[in-house]
NUMARLO-735528 format. One record per residue (C-alpha): residue number from 0; residue in three letters; x, y, z. Coordinates in steps of 0.1 Angstrom, whole numbers, plus 5000, padded with zeros to 4 digits. Layout:
<atoms>
+-----+-----+------+------+------+
!   k !   r !    x !    y !    z !
+-----+-----+------+------+------+
! NUM ! Ala !    X !    Y !    Z !
...
+-----+-----+------+------+------+
</atoms>
This chain:
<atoms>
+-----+-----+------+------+------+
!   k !   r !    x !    y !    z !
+-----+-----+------+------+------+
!   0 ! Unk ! 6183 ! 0181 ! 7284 !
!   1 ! Unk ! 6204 ! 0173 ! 7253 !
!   2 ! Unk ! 6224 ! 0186 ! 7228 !
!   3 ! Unk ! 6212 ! 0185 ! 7191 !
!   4 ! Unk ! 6234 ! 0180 ! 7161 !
!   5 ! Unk ! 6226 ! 0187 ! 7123 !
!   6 ! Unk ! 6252 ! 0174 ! 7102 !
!   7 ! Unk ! 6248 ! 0176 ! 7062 !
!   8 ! Unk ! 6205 ! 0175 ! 7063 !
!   9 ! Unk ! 6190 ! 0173 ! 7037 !
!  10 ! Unk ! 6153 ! 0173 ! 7024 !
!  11 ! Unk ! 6137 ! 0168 ! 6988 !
!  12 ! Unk ! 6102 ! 0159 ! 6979 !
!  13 ! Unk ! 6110 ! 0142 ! 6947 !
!  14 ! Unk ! 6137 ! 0163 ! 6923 !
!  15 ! Unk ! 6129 ! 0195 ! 6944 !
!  16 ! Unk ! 6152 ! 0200 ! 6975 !
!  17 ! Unk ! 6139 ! 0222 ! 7003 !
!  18 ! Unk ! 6163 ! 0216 ! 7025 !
!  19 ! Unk ! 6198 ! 0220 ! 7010 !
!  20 ! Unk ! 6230 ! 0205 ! 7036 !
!  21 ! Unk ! 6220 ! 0223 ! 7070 !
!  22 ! Unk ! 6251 ! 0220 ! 7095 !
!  23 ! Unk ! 6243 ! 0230 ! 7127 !
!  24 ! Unk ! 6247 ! 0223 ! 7162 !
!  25 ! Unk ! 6220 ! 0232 ! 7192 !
!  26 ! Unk ! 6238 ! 0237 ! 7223 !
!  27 ! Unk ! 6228 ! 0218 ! 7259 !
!  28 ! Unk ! 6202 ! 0240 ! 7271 !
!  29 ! Unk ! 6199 ! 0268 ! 7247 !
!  30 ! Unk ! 6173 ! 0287 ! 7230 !
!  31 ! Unk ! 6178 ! 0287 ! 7194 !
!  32 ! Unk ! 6152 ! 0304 ! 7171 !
!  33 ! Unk ! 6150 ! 0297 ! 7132 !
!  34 ! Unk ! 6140 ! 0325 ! 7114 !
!  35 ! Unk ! 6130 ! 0337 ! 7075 !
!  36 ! Unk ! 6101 ! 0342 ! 7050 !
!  37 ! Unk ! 6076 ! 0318 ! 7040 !
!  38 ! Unk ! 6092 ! 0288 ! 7023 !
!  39 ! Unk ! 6125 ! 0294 ! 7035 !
!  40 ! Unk ! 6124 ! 0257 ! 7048 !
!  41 ! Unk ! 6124 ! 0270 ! 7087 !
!  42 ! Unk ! 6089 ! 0245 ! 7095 !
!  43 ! Unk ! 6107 ! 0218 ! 7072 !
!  44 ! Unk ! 6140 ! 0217 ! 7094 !
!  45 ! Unk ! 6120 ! 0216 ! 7125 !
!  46 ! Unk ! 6093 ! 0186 ! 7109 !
!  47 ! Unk ! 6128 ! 0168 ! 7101 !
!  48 ! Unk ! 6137 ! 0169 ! 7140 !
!  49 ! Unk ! 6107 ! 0160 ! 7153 !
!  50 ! Unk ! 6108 ! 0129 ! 7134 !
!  51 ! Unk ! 6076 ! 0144 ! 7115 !
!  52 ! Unk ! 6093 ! 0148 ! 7084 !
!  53 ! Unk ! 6117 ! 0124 ! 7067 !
!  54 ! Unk ! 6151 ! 0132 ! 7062 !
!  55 ! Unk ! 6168 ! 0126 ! 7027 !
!  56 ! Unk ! 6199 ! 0128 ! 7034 !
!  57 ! Unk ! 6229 ! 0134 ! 7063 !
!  58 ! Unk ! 6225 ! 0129 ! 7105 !
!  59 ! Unk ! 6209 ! 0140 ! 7130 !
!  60 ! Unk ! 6219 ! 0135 ! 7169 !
!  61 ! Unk ! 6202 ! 0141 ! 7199 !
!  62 ! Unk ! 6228 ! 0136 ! 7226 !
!  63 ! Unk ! 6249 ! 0109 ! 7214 !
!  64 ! Unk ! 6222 ! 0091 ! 7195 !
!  65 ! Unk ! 6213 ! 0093 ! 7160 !
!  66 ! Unk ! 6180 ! 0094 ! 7158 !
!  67 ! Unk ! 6173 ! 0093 ! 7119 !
!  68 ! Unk ! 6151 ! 0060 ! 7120 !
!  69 ! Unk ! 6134 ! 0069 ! 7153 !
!  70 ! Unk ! 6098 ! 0074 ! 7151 !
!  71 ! Unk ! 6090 ! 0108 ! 7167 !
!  72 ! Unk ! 6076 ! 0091 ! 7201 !
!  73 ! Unk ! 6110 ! 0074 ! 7208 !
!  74 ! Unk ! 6128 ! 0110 ! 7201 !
!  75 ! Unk ! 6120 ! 0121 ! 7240 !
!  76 ! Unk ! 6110 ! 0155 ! 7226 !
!  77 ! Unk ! 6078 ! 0176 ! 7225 !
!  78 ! Unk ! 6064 ! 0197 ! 7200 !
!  79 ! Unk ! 6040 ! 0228 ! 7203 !
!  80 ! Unk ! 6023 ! 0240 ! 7172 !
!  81 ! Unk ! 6004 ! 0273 ! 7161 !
!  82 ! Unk ! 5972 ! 0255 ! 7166 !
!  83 ! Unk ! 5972 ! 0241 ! 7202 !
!  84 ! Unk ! 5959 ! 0208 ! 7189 !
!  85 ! Unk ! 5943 ! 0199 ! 7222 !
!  86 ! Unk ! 5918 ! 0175 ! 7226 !
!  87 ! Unk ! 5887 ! 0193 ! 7229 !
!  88 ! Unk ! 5862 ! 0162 ! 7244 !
!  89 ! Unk ! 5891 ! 0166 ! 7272 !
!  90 ! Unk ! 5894 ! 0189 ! 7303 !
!  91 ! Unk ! 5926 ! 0205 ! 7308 !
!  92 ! Unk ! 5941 ! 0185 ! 7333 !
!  93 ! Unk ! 5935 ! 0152 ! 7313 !
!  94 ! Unk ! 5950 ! 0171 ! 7277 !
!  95 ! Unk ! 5984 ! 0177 ! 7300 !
!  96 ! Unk ! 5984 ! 0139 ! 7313 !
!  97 ! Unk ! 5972 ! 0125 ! 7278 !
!  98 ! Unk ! 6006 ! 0117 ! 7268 !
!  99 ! Unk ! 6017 ! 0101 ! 7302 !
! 100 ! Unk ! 5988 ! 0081 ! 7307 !
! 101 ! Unk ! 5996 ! 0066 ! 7269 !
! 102 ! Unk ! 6037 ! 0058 ! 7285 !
! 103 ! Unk ! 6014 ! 0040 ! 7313 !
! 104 ! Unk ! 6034 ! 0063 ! 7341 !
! 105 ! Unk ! 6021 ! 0059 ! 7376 !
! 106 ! Unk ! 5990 ! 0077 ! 7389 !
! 107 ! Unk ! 6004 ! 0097 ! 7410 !
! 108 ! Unk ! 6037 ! 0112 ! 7392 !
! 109 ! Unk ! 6010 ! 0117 ! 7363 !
! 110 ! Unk ! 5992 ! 0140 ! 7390 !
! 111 ! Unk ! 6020 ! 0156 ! 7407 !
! 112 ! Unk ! 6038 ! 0169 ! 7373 !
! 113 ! Unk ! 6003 ! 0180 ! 7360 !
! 114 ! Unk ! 5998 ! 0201 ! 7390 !
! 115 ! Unk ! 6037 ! 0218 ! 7392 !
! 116 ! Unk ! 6036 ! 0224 ! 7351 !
! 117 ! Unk ! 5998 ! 0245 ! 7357 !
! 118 ! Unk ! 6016 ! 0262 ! 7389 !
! 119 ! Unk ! 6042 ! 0273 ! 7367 !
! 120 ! Unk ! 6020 ! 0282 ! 7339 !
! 121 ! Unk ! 5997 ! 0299 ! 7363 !
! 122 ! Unk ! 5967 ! 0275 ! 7348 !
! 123 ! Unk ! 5955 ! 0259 ! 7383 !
! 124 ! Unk ! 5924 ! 0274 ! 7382 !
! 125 ! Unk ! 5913 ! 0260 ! 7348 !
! 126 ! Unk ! 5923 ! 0226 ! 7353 !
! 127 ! Unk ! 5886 ! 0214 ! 7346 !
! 128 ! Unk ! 5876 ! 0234 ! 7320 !
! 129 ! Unk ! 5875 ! 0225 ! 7289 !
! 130 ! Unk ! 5896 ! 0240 ! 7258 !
! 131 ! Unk ! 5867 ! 0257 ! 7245 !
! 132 ! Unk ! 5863 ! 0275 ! 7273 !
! 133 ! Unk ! 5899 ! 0291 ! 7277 !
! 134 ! Unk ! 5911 ! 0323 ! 7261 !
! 135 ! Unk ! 5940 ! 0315 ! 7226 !
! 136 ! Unk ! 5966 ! 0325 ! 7251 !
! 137 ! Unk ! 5953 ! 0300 ! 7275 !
! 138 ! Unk ! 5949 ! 0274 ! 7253 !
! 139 ! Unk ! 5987 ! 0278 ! 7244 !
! 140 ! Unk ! 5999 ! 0274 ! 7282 !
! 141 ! Unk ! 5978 ! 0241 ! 7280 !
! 142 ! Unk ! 5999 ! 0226 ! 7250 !
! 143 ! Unk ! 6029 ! 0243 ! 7263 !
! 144 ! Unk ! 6021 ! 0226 ! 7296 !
! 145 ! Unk ! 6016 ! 0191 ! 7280 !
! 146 ! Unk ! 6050 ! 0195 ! 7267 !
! 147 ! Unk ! 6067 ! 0205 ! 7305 !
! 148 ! Unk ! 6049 ! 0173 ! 7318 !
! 149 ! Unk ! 6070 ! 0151 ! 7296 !
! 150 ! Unk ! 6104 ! 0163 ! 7307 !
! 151 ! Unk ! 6118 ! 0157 ! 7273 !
! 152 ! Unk ! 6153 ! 0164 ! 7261 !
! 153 ! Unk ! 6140 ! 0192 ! 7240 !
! 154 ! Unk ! 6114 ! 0213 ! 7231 !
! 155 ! Unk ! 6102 ! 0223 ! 7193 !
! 156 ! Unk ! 6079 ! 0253 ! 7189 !
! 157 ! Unk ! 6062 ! 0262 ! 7156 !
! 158 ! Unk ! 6051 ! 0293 ! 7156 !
! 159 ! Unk ! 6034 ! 0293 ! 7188 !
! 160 ! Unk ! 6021 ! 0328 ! 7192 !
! 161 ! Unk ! 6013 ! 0335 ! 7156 !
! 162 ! Unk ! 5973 ! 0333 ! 7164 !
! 163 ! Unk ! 5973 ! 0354 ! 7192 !
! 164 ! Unk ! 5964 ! 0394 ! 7195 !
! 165 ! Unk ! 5994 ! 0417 ! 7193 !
! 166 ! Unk ! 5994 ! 0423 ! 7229 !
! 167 ! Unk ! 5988 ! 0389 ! 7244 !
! 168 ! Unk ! 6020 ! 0381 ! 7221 !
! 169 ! Unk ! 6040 ! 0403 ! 7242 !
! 170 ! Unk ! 6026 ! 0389 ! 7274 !
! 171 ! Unk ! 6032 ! 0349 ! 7262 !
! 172 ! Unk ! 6069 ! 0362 ! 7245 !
! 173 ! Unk ! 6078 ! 0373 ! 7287 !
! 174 ! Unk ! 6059 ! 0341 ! 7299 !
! 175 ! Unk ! 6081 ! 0320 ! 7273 !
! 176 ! Unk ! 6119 ! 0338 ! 7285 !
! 177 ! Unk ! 6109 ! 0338 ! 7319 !
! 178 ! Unk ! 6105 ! 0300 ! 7317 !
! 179 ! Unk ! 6132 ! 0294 ! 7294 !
! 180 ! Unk ! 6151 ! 0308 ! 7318 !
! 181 ! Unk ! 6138 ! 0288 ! 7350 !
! 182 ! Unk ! 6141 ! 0254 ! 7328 !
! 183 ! Unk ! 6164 ! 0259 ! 7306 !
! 184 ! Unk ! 6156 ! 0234 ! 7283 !
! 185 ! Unk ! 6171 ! 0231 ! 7246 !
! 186 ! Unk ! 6150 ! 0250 ! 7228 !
! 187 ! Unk ! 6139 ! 0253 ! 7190 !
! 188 ! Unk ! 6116 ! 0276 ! 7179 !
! 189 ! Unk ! 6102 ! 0290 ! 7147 !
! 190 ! Unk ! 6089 ! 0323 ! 7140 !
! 191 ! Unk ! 6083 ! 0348 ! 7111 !
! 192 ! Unk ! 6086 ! 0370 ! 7133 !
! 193 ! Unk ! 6116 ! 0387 ! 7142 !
! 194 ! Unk ! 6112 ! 0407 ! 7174 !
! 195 ! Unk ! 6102 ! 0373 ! 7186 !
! 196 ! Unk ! 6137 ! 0363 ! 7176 !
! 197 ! Unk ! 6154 ! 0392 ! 7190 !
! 198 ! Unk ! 6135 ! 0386 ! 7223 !
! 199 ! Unk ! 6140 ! 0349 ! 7231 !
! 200 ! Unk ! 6168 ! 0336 ! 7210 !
! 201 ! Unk ! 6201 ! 0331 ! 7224 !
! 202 ! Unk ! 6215 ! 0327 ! 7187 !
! 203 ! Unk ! 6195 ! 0331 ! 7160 !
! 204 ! Unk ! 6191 ! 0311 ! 7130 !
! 205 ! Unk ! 6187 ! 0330 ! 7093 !
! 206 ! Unk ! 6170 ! 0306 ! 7067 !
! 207 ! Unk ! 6164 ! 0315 ! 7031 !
! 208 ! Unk ! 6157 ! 0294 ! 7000 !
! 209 ! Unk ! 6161 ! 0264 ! 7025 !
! 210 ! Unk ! 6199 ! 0273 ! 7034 !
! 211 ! Unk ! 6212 ! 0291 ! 7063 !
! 212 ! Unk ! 6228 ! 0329 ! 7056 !
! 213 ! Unk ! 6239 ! 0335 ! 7091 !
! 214 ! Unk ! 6239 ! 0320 ! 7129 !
! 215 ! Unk ! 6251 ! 0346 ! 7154 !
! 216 ! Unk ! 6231 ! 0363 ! 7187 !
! 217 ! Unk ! 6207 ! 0389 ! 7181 !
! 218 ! Unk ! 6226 ! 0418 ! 7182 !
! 219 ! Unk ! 6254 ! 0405 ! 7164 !
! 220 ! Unk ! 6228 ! 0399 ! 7133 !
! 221 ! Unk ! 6220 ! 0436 ! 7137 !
! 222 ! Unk ! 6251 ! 0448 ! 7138 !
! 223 ! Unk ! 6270 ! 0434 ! 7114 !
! 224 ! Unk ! 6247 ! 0408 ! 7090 !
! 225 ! Unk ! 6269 ! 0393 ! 7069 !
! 226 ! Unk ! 6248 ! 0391 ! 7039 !
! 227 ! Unk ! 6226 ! 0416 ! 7022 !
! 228 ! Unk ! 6199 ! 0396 ! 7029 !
! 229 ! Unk ! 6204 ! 0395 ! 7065 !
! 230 ! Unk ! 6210 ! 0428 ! 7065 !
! 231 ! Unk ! 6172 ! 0437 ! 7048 !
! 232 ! Unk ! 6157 ! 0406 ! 7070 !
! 233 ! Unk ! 6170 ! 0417 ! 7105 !
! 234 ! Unk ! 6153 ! 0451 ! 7119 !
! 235 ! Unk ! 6125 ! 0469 ! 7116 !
! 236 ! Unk ! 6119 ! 0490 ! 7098 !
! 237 ! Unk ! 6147 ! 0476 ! 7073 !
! 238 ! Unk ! 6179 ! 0489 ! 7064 !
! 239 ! Unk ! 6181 ! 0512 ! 7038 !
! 240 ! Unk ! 6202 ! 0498 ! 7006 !
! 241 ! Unk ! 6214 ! 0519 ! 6977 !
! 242 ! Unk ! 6229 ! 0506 ! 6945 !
! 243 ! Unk ! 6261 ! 0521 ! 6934 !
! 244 ! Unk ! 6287 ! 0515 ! 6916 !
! 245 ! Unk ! 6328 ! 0517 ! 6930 !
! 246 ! Unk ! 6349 ! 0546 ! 6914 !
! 247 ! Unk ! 6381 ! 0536 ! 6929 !
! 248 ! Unk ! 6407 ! 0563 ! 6934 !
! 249 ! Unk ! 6429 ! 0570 ! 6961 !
! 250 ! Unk ! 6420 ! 0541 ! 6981 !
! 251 ! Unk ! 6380 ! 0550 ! 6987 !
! 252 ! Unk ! 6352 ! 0537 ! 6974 !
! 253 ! Unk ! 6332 ! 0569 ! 6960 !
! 254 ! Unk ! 6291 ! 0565 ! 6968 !
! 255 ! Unk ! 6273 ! 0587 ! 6948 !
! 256 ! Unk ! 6242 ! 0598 ! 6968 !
! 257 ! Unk ! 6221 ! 0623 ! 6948 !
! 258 ! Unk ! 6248 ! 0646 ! 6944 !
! 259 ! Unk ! 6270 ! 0640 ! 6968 !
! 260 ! Unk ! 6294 ! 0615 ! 6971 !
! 261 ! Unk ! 6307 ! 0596 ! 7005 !
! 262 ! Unk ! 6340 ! 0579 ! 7007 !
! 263 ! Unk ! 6348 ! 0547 ! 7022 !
! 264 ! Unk ! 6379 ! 0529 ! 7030 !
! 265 ! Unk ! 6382 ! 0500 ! 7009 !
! 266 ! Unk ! 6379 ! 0469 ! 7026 !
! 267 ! Unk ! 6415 ! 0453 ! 7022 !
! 268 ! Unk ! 6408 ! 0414 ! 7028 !
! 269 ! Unk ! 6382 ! 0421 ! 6996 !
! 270 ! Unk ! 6391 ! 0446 ! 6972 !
! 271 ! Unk ! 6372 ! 0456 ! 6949 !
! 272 ! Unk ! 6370 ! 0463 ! 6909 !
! 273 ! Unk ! 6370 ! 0493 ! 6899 !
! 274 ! Unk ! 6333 ! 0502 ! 6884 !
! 275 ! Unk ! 6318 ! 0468 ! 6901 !
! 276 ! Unk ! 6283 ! 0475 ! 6914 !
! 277 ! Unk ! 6277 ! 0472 ! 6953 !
! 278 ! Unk ! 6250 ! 0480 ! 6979 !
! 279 ! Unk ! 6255 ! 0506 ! 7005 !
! 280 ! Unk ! 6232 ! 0501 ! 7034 !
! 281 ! Unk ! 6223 ! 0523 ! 7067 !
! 282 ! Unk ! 6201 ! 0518 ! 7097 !
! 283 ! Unk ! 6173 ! 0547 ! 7101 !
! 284 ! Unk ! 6189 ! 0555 ! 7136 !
! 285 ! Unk ! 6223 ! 0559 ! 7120 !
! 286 ! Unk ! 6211 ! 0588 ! 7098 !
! 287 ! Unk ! 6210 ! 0621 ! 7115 !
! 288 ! Unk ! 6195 ! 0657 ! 7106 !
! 289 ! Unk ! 6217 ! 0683 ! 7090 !
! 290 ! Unk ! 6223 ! 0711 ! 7073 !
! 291 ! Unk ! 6218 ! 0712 ! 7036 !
! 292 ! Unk ! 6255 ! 0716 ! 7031 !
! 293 ! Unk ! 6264 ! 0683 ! 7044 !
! 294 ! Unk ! 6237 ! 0666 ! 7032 !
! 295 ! Unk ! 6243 ! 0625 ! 7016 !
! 296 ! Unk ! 6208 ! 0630 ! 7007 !
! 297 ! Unk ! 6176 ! 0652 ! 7007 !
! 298 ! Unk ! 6142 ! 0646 ! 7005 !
! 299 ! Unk ! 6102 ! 0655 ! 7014 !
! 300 ! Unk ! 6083 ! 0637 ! 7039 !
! 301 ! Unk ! 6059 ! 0612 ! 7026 !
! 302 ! Unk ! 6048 ! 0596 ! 7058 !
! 303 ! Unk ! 6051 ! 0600 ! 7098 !
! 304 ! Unk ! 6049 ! 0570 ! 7117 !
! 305 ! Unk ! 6049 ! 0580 ! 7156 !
! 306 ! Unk ! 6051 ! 0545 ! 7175 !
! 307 ! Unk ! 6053 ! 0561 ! 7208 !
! 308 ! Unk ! 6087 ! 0553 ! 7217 !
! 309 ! Unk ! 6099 ! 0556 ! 7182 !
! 310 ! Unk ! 6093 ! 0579 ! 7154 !
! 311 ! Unk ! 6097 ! 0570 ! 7114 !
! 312 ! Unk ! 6095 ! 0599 ! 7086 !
! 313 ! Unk ! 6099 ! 0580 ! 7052 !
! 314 ! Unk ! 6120 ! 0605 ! 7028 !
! 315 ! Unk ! 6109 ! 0608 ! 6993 !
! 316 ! Unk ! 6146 ! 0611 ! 6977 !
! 317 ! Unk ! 6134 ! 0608 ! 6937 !
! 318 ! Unk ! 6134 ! 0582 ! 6913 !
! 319 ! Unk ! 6106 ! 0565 ! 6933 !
! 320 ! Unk ! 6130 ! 0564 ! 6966 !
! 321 ! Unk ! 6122 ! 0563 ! 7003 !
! 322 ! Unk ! 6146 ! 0560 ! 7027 !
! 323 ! Unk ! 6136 ! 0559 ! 7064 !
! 324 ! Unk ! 6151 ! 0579 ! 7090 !
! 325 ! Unk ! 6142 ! 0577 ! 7130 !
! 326 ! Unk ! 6133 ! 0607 ! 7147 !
! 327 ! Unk ! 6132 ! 0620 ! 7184 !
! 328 ! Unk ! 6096 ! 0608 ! 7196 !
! 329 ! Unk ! 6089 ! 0643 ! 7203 !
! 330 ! Unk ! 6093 ! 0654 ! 7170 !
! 331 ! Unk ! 6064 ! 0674 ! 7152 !
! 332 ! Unk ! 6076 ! 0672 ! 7118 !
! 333 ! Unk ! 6047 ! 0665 ! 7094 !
! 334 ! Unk ! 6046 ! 0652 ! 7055 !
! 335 ! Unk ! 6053 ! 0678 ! 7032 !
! 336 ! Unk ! 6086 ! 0688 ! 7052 !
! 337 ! Unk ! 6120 ! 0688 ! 7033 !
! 338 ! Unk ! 6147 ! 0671 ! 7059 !
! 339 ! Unk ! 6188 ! 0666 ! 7049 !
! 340 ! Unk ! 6205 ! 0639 ! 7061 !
! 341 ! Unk ! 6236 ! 0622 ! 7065 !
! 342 ! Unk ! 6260 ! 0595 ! 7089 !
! 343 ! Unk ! 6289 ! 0583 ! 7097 !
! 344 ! Unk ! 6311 ! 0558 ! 7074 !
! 345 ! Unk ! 6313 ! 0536 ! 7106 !
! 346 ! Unk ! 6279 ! 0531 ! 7103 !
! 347 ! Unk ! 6275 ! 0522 ! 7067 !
! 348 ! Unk ! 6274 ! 0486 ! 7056 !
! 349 ! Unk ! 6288 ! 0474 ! 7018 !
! 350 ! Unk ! 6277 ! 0447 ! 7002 !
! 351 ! Unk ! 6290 ! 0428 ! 6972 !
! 352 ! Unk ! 6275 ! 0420 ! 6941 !
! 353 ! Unk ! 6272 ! 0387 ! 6954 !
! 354 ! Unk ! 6254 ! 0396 ! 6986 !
! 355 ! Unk ! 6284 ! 0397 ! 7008 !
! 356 ! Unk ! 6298 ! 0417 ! 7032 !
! 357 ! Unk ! 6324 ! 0432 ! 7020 !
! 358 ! Unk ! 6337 ! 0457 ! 7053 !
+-----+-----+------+------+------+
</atoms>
């Protein structure tokens, strides 16, 4: 396997850049996933290192090579795609040694690499079926399986599970760590979505508007996202956000919440102007039931959304707010009920104007 090395790429199709000076560097053997909403430029970044997708401008390097004028069948990396694109006039077994047979290897390494990638899949017994035949989460461990048989220095997903059923997603998501973690193969994958992320990625990549806002590991995007956006991107259901503005006295920031007002320590390495508008964000776990008294805010229960392990009330606060708050699962609150809630200032995350982090 191989390390991979983005330095300064670029992408523009004419006078409109997608792709706007992407530094980044994909460890030896680790699983990197590129995550963010449609036409963020994550399927564009991943074109440019397959070799699918020219690249404007700046480097790239696979191991020590840079591989810029390499067509992608010199690149000695695979790609699976959302769509399987298998042969269909081919069995199984010839769809996984199609691209060996074309690099003229011998007969028998063709046969015995076929046969461990469908033992590792678990895909034996449909060796001689065709693709029409085979179930969508089958048909992905045959184009997941063509790729293994290659031994490349890196494997490129693109959206791989986006056509399947929400619980054969699961099951291909364990299928995909559990192999990950057998091979351990340097890994790029794109997904819209992010439990997928949270689930496979060693780091995770944030795109939007074809830059990157943040690289960190899953729970450190959670955590502590340093930009707004990551902050509404990462977790589900989002992050609540108010817009406030600072009254600065006495060191605090003063958040006024309906009618009551939190204070938190300004952050020292960023201070802020007095009266300068900022976004306060909290998780729904971080909120917590309360008494009236001690309430940051107040509001009637629009919806209940019991997930089994989790349960959501959405908080109708006024002025066309809702702010989300989990619940124990055992909960038997129903809409219609007023609930108070408030946190702690350790749990609050403030934003800038500009869409920084600011503590």
């Amino acid at each position: 396997m191989a390390q991979i090395r983005l330095e300064g790429l670029r992408k523009s199709y004419g006078e409109l850049e997608v792709v706007h000076g992407i530094d980044l560097t994909i460890g030896d053997g680790e699983f990197l996933v590129l995550v963010g909403p449609s036409g963020c430029g994550k399927s564009t970044l991943l074109r440019m290192i397959a070799g699918l997708e020219e690249i404007t401008s700046g480097t790239l390097r696979i191991g020590d090579n840079a591989v810029n004028e390499l067509p992608p069948a010199n690149r000695n990396i695979a790609m699976v795609f959302q769509d399987y694109a298998l042969y269909p006039h081919m069995n199984v077994g010839d769809n996984m040694a199609f691209g060996l047979k074309m690099r003229h290897a011998p007969v028998a390494e063709i046969s015995q690499r076929v046969a461990k990638a469908a033992e590792v899949l678990k895909i034996t017994p449909f060796l001689d079926r065709l693709p029409g035949q085979l179930s969508g989460g089958q048909r992905q461990r045959v184009a997941m399986g063509r790729a293994i048989v290659r031994e490349p220095e890196a494997f490129l997903f693109d959206e791989p599970l986006s056509n399947l059923d929400a619980a054969l997603r699961v099951e291909m998501r364990l299928e995909m760590a559990k192999l990950h973690r057998r091979m351990r193969a340097t890994t790029v994958y794109v997904t819209h979505d992010q439990v997928e992320a949270m689930t496979l990625a060693d780091r995770i990549v944030v795109m939007h508007g074809g830059r990157v806002e943040q690289v960190g590991r899953p729970l450190d995007l959670y955590h502590r996202p340093q930009t707004l956006f990551v902050a509404r991107f990462i977790g589900s259901p989002t992050m609540n956000t108010f817009s406030i503005r600072v009254d600065q006295e006495r060191g605090v920031l003063g958040a006024q919440l309906q009618d009551k007002t939190i204070e938190i320590p300004i952050p020292t390495v960023q201070p802020v102007q007095a009266g300068a508008p900022i976004t306060l964000g909290i998780r729904p776990e971080d909120l917590n039931l309360c008494n009236t008294s001690e309430a940051w805010l107040t509001g009637e229960i629009v919806v209940v959304e019991r997930l089994g392990g989790q349960t959501y009330a959405y908080l109708d606060i006024g002025a066309d707010r809702l702010v989300t708050i989990e619940l124990p699962r055992t909960s038997e609150v129903a809409p219609g009920t007023v609930l108070s809630v408030n946190g702690r200032d350790d749990s609050l995350h403030v934003f800038a104007e500009s869409g920084n982090r600011l503590n």
